[in-house]
Each structure stands twice: as structure tokens, then as C-alpha cells.
DRENZA-449848 format. One record per residue (C-alpha): residue number from 0; x, y, z. Coordinates in pm, whole numbers. Each point is the difference from the previous one (the first is absolute). Example, Ala and Ser with C-alpha at 12.3 -4.5 7.8 and 13.67 -1.06 7.14 Angstrom:
[pt 0, [1230, -450, 780]] [pt 1, [137, 344, -66]] 
//
This chain:
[pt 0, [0, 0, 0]] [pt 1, [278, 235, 99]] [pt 2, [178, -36, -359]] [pt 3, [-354, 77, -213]] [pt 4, [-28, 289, 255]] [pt 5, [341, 141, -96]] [pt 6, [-64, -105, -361]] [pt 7, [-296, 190, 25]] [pt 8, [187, 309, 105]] [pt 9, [235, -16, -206]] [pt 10, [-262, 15, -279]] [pt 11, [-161, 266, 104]] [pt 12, [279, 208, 125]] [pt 13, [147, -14, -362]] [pt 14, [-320, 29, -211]] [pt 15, [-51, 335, 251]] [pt 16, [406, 111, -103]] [pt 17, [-149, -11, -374]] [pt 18, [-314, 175, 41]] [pt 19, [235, 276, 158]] [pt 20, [-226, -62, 332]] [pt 21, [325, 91, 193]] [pt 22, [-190, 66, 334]] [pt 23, [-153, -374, -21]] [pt 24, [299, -143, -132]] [pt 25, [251, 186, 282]] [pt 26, [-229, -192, 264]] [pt 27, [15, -331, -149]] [pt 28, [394, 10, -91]] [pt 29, [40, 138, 347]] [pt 30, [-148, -324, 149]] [pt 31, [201, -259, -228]] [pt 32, [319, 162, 133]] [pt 33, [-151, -9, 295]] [pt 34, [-89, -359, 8]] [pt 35, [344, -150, -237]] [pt 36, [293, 286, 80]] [pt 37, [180, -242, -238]] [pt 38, [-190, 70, -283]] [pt 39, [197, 229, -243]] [pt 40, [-286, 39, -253]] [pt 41, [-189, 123, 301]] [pt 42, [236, 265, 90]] [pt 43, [16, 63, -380]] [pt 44, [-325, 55, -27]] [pt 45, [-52, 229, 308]] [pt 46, [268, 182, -114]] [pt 47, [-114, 85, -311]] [pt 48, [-370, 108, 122]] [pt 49, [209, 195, 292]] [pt 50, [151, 199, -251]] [pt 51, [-305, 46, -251]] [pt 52, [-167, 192, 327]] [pt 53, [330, 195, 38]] [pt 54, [167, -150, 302]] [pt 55, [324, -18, -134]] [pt 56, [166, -133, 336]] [pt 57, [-196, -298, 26]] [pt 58, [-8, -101, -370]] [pt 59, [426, 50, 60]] [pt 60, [-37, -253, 269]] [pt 61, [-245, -220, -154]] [pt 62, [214, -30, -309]] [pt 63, [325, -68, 148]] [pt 64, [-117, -246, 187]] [pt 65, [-185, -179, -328]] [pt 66, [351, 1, -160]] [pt 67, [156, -119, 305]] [pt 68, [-224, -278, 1]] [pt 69, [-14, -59, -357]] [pt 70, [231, 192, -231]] [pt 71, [-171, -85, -306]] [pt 72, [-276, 262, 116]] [pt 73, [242, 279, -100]] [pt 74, [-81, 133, -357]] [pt 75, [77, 336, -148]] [pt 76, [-335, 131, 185]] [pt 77, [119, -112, 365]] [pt 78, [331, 138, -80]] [pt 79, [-163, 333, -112]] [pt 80, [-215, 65, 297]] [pt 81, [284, -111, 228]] [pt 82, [193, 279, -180]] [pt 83, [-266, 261, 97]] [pt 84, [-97, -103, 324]] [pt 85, [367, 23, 106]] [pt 86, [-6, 342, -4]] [pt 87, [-283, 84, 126]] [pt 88, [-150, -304, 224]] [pt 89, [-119, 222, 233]] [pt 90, [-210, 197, -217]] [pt 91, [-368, -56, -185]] [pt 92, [15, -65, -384]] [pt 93, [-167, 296, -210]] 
//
């Protein structure tokens, strides 16, 4: 039960990430960290909706840790936000 629960998740989590539901998806991505810390896809993931709402810090920390995990996750658009949110982690994206 606890795998088609997470399967579930998953599912929805992404299908929200492609709808561009970023509030939905943040929860949901949130939780799968939350439940496999492990998971590099999961980090990727939150990352990547972390830095679509503009928190650049998290989606740094969320990415490294994707590509620490799993270093196949970095492409040229990891590497490019990593390049921006280096400078300016601690600011909002406009």
C-alpha cells in the first residue's frame, strides 16, 4: 500500500510540475523528500519548482543535492540556474 501511495504521489506531483501548478506541486515534492531524503529526482524536482516560484536558495540546495545524489541530473539547465542562484541565493527571482 505504501509503494502505490508514493507512486501515486509521484504521479501527481509531476503531472502538477507540468501543468505549471507550482503551489500543488511544491507540497507534494516537499513530502517525497520528506518521506525518501535519498531520492535525487525528488530533490530535483523540488528544486526546480523552488526556483520557478523564485526561491533561489532552496532550488541551490535542492539541486546540489540531486547531483550529489545522482550526477546524471545535471544538464545545461541545472548548471544554468546554479550559475544564477550563486550570486544571488539570497534574493527572489524577477
Amino acid at each position: 500500500a505504501l509503494q502505490k501511495s508514493t507512486e501515486t504521489t509521484w504521479n501527481l506531483a509531476r503531472n502538477y510540475y507540468a501543468l505549471e501548478r507550482d503551489y500543488e506541486a511544491l507540497t507534494l515534492f516537499e513530502k517525497l523528500v520528506g518521506e525518501s531524503p535519498e531520492d535525487a529526482d525528488a530533490h530535483y524536482y523540488l528544486g526546480m519548482v523552488c526556483y520557478d516560484l523564485g526561491d533561489l536558495n532552496r532550488a541551490q540546495q535542492h539541486l546540489i543535492r540531486a547531483i550529489t545524489l545522482d550526477p546524471s541530473l545535471k544538464d545545461e539547465e541545472v548548471e544554468e540556474i546554479l550559475r544564477e542562484t550563486r550570486g544571488d541565493a539570497a534574493q527572489t527571482k524577477t
